[in-house]
N, C-alpha and C positions, 0 to 999 in steps of 0.2 A: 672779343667783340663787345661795343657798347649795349643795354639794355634800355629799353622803350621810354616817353617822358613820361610821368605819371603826371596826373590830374591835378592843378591848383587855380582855382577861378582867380586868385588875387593879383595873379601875375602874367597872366596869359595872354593878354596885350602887348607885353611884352618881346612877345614870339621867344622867348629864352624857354617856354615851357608847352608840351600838347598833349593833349589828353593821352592815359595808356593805350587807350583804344585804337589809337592812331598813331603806333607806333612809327619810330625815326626807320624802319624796316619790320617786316616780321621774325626775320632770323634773329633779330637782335632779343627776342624773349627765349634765347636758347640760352643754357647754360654754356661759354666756351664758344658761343657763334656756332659759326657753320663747321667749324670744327668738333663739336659736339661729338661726334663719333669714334673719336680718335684722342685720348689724355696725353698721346707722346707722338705729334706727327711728324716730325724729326727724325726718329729713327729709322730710316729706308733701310731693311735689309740686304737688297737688290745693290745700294752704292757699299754699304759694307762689303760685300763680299770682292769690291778691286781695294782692297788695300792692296799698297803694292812693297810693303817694306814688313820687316819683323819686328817686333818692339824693341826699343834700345836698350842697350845693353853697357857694361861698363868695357866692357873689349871689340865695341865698335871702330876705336880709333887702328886697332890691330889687322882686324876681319875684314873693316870695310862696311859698305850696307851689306843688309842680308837680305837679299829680295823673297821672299815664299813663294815654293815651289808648289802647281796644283795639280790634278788630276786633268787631262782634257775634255774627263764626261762635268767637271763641274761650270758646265758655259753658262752663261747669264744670259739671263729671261726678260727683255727691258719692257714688254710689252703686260700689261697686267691689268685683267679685269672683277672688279670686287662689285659684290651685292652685299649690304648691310640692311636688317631690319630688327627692329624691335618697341616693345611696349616699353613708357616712362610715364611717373606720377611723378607731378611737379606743384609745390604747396602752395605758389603765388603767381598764378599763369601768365599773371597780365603785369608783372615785374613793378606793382605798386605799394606805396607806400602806406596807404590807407584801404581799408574793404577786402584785403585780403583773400584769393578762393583758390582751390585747389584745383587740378585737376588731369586727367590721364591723357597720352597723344601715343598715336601709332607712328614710328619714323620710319624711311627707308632709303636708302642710298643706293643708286646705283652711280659707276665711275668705270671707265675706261682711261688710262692712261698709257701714253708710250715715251720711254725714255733712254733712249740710245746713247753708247760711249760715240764721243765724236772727236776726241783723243785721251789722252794719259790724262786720266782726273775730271775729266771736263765730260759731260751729258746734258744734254737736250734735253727741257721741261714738259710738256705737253700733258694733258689731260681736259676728259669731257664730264662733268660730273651734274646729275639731277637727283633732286632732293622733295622728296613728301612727307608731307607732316599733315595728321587729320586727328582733331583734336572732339574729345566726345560731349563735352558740355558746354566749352565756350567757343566756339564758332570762330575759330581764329586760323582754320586753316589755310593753309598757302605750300607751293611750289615754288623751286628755287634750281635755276640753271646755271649752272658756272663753267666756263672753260678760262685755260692758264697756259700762258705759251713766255717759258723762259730758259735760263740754264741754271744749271747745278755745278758745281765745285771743288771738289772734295783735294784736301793739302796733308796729305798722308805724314810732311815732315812738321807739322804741327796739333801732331796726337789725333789725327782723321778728323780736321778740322771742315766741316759741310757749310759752303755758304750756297746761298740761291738768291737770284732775280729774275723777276717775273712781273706780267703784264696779267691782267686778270680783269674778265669780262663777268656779271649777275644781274642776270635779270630774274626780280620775283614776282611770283603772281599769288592774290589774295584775294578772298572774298571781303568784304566788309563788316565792321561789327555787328548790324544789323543786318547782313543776309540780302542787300538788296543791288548790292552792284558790285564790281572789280574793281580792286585798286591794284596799280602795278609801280616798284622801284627799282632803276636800273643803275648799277656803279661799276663806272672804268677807275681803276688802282695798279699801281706800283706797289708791287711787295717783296722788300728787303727781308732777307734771315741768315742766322749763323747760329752752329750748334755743335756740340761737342760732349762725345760720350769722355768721363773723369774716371768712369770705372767699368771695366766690362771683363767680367769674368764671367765662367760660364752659369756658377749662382746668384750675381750680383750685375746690374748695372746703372751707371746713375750719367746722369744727364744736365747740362744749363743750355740756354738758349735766347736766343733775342733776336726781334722780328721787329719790322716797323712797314706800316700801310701806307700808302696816300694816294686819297682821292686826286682822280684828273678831274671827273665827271658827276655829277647825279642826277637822277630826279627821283624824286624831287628836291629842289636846291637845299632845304636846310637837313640833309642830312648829311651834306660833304662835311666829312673827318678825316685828319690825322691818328695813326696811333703806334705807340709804342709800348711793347710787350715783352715782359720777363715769365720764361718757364723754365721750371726744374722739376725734375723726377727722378725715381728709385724702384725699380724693379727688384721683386725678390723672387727666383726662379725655385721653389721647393725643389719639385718633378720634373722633367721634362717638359709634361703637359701641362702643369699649373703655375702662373706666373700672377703676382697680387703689384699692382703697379699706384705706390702714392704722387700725384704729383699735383703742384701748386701755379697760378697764374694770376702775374698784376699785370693791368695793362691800363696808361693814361691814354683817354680818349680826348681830344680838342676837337670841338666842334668847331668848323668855319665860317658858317654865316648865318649860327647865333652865338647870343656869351652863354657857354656853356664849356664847362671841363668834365671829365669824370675821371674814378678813380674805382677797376671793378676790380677786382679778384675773387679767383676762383680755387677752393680744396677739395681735392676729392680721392677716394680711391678705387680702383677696378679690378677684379678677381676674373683673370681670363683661364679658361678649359680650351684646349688643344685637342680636338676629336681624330683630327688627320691633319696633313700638309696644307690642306685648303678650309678645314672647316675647325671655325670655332665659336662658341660660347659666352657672355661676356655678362657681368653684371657688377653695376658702379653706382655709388653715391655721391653726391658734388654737391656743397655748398658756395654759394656767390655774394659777397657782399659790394654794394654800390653806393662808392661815397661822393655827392655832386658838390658843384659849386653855386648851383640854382638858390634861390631865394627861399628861404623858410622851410629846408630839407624836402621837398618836391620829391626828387628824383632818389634821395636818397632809400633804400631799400636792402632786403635779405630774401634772399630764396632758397628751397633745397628743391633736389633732384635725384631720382633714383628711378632704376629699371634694368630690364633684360636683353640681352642682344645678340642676336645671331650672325655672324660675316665668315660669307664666301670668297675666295680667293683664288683667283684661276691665273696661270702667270705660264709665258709662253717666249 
């Protein structure tokens, strides 16, 4: 996801550029967006578990496919409700280039999603997801509503190939920088992805991916974007319970009704603990760099991010 305009009086007539304060959204001063919570959102376990084939083999042509054969207590759960919370200290809140300040937010996610086979490969997208964010020094708190109704894909004879389309509603809500009224941003998008695990063994797996947004809708009007997004990652499973996850994210943003490009990416890595089936542990670092095409390096910027997180996971 894109990051906020930062502050330049010399250009600001221009409407290419608006104060930080008045960010293009408030999700957008997340590290990773609204994804923020998740370094590898690609990997659904729930579509893993229909593979429907065995991996190839050089005496395929003999055998045939090899379909795998399962238990019939292993039935799939498409229904699944998760609670995420946790503390993060972030070293440039307000994603600027100049003035610099730090500072700590509490996040929390709650999501209901249901996603049914609705034939051989093919699943139903659906989910409800709200999102708080209360930050302790700079007053930038807001709430963030999203629901997403598409399908899912999965092409088992091209290495458990996952695409999805989706339709995706957000409305946010925010207090102001000064504490004195509401501002609220709502965006309708189309959201394209494809994703594919390169290595999945039981102590290894790695990952690429490629996503693309587009706005129908917003308001306010100059924050309608295009965007297109590269992710890769690399789990390394020590234990059963410890899983340390590096993954990387470029993604160009074109803004549509100012001149405005960006060019953000994000590194980071997250060292998750396994307490049970449903509960776990999680703490990550992420750096973001923001390279714009604005006038006189505006927008351009570095942030880091780091913190603690707890996700429940209840799946039925």
């Amino acid at each position: 996801m894109s990051k906020p305009f930062a502050y330049s009086a010399k250009v600001i007539a221009s409407l290419a550029i608006l104060p930080s304060a008045f960010a293009a959204s408030p999700i957008d001063r997340l590290l990773g967006g609204s994804d923020n919570f998740d370094p590898s959102p690609y990997s659904e376990a729930d579509l893993d578990e229909q593979k429907q084939f065995a991996p190839e083999s050089d005496g395929d042509s003999d055998l045939g496919d090899q379909f795998i054969l399962k238990r019939n207590s292993a039935k799939r759960t498409p229904i699944r409700a998760r609670l995420e919370t946790g503390a993060f200290w972030v070293d440039n809140v307000r994603s600027a280039n100049t003035d610099e300040q730090d500072d700590w937010f509490w996040a929390t996610r709650a999501e209901l999603s249901w996603r049914p086979r609705l034939s051989n490969g093919l699943f139903l997208d659906t989910y409800l997801r709200e999102d708080i964010y209360r930050y302790d020094r700079s007053g930038l708190d807001f709430e963030s509503t999203e629901i997403g109704l598409g399908i899912v894909k999965v092409f088992p004879e091209f290495g458990d190939l996952v695409t999805f389309a989706r339709y995706e509603f957000e409305h946010i809500n925010a207090g102001s920088p000064g504490g004195s009224s509401d501002t609220s941003n709502h965006f309708h998008r189309i959201h394209l992805g494809a994703n594919r695990n390169f290595v999945n063994l039981p102590e290894h797996t790695a990952y690429a991916a490629l996503d693309a947004s587009f706005d129908l809708d917003t308001d306010p009007a100059y924050t309608e974007r295009e965007e297109l997004a590269l992710h890769l990652g690399y789990t390394w499973h020590p234990t059963d319970k410890i899983a340390t996850t590096f993954f990387y994210r470029a993604a160009f943003i074109d803004y549509q009704n100012v001149d405005r490009g960006d060019l953000f990416q994000t590194t980071g890595v997250e060292l998750a603990y396994t307490i049970s089936d449903a509960v776990k542990i999680k703490t990550s670092f992420v750096y973001g760099n923001n390279d714009s095409d604005t006038p006189l390096g505006a927008n351009d910027y570095e942030t880091m991010q780091a913190g603690l997180l707890g996700s429940l996971v209840v799946k039925w």
